[in-house]
C-alpha positions in Angstrom: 65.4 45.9 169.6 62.3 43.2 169.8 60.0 43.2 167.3 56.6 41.2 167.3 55.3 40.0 163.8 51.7 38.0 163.9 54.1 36.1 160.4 57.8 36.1 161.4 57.2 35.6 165.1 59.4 37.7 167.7 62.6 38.6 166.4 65.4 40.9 167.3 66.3 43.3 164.7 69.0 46.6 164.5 67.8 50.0 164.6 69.1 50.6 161.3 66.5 48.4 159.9 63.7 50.9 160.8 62.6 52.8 157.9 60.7 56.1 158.7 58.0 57.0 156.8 57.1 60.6 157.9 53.3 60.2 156.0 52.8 56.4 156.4 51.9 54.3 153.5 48.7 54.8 151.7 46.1 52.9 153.7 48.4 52.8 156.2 48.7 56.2 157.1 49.2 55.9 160.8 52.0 53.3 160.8 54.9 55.5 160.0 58.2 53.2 161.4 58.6 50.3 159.4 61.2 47.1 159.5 62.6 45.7 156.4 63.9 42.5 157.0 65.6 39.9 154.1 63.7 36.6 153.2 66.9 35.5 153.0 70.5 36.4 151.9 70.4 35.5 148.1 66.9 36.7 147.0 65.3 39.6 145.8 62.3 39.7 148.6 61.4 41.4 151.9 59.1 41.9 155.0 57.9 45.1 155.4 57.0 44.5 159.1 54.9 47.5 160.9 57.2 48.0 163.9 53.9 49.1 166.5 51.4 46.7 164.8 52.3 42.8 164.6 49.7 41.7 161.9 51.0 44.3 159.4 53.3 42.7 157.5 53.8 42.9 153.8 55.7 41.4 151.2 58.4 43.8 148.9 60.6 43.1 146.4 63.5 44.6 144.4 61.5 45.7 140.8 65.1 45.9 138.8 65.4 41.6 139.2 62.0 41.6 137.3 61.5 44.7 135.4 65.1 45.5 134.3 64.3 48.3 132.5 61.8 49.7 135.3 62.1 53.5 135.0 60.2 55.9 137.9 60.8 59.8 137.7 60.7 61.0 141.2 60.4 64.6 141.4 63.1 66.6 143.8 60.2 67.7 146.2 59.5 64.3 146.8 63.4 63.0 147.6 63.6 66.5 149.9 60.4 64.7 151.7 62.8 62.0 152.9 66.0 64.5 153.0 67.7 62.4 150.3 70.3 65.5 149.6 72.0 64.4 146.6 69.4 61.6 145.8 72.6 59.1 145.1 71.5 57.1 148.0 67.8 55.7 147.1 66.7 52.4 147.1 63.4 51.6 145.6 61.5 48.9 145.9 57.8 47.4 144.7 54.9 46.2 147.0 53.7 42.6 146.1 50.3 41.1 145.8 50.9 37.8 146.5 47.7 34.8 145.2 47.2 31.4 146.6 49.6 30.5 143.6 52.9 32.3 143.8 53.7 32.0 140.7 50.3 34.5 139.9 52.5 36.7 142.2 52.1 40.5 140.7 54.6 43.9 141.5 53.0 47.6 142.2 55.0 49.9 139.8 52.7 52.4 140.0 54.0 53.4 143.2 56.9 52.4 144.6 58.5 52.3 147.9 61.7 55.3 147.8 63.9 54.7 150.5 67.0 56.7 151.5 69.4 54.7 152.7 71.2 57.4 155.1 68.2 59.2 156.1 66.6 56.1 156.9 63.4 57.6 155.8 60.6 56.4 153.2 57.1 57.0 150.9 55.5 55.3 148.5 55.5 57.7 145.5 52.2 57.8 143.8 52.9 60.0 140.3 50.3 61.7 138.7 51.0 59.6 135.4 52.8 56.5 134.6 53.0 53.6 132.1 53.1 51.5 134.8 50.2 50.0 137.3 49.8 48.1 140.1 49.6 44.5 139.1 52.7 43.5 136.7 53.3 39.7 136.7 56.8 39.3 138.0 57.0 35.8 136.7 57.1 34.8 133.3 56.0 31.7 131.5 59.8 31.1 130.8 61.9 30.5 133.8 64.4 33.7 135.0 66.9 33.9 137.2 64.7 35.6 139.4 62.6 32.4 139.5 65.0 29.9 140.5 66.4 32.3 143.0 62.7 32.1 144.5 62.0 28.6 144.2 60.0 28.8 141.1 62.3 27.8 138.6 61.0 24.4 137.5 
């Protein structure tokens, strides 16, 4: 299918790379199909592209490159949300907040994006507590793997 991004331009993309999110996204609400499409093969980013509105696009990332010890209780009710039956099948992902300096680049752990990956279905858990918050620095003063696989390793 054709899919129009005010960012990426048109593109065609598979089906399967429609992600349903039955509530939306928080301040999104009404958007509820979603594409996720690669930056590019090697890297831990992604385009979260609105698949009915072309200037809402955001940036997501894999948390675990980052934040390797990154832990998120999900409770059951929220996997049955998204039908994940045996909840083996998840992939979870962070929202990014993205400055004028990349490097200033900061991950939302406070809620992440739960996919399941045969359901094709999404939310954006928000828990009632967590250590976490919505601004962690995913680069370090050091240079990571992550870094160079971004571009920002020098």
């Amino acid at each position: 299918m054709k899919l129009q991004s005010k960012i990426l331009g048109e593109m065609e993309i598979e089906e399967s790379a429609i992600i349903h999110f039955p509530a939306g996204i928080p301040a999104f609400e009404e958007e509820r199909r979603f594409a996720i499409i690669p930056m590019d093969e090697a890297g831990p980013f992604y385009y979260l592209q609105a698949v009915n509105r072309t200037e809402l696009c955001l940036v997501i990332a894999d948390p675990f490159v980052f934040f390797p010890d990154y832990q998120v209780d999900v409770p059951d009710r929220e996997l049955q949300r998204i039908q994940a039956e045996d909840g083996k099948n998840i992939s979870l992902l962070s929202v990014l907040t993205i400055p004028d300096d990349f490097k200033n680049t900061t991950a939302n752990l406070f809620a992440p994006l739960i996919i399941d990956t045969i359901s094709r279905q999404g939310i954006q858990f928000i828990p009632e507590k967590s250590i976490y918050s919505t601004r962690h620095t995913i680069f370090s003063s050091e240079p990571s793997a992550a870094q160079a696989a971004a571009g920002q390793g020098e």
